[in-house]
C-alpha positions as CSV (number, residue, x, y, z in Angstrom):
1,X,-10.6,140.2,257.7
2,X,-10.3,142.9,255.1
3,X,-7.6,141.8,251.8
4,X,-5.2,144.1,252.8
5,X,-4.7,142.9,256.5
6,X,-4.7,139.1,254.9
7,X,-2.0,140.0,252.9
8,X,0.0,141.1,255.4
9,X,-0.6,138.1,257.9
10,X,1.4,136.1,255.4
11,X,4.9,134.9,255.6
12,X,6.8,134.9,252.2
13,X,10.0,134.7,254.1
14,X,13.0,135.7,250.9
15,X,9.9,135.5,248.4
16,X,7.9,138.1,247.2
17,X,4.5,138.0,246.2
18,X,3.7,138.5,242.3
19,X,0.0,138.7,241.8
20,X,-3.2,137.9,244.0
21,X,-6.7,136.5,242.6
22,X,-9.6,136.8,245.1
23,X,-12.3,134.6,243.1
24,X,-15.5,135.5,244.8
25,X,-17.1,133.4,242.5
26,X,-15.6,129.7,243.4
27,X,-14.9,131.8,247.2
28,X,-11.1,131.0,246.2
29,X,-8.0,133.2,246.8
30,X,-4.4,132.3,244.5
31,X,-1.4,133.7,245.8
32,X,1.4,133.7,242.7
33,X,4.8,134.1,244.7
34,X,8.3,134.4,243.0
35,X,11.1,131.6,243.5
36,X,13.1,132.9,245.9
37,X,16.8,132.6,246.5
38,X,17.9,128.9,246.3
39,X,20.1,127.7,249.3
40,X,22.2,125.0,249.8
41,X,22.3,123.2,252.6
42,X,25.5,124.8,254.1
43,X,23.7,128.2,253.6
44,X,24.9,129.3,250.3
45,X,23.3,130.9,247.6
46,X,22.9,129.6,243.9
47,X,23.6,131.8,241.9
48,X,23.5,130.1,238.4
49,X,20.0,128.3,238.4
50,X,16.9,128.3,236.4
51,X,13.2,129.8,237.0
């Protein structure tokens, strides 16, 4: 499978990917996503919270 069609076989759902490491090396890949949208549980959005 070729990076760019690995990429796009993952679901980040509201998240968006930051940054990708392919480390041929230790044959590891790191994904760096951002935080999202928190939600409570009656489908609300927080609007005052920390990353």
């Amino acid at each position: 499978m070729k990076p760019d069609e690995f990429l796009n076989s993952i679901y980040l759902g509201d998240r968006a990917c930051k940054a990708v490491v392919l480390d041929g090396w230790n044959g590891e890949v790191k994904i760096q996503m951002n935080l999202g949208t928190p939600i409570t549980p009656n489908g609300r959005q927080i609007t005052n919270h920390a990353c």
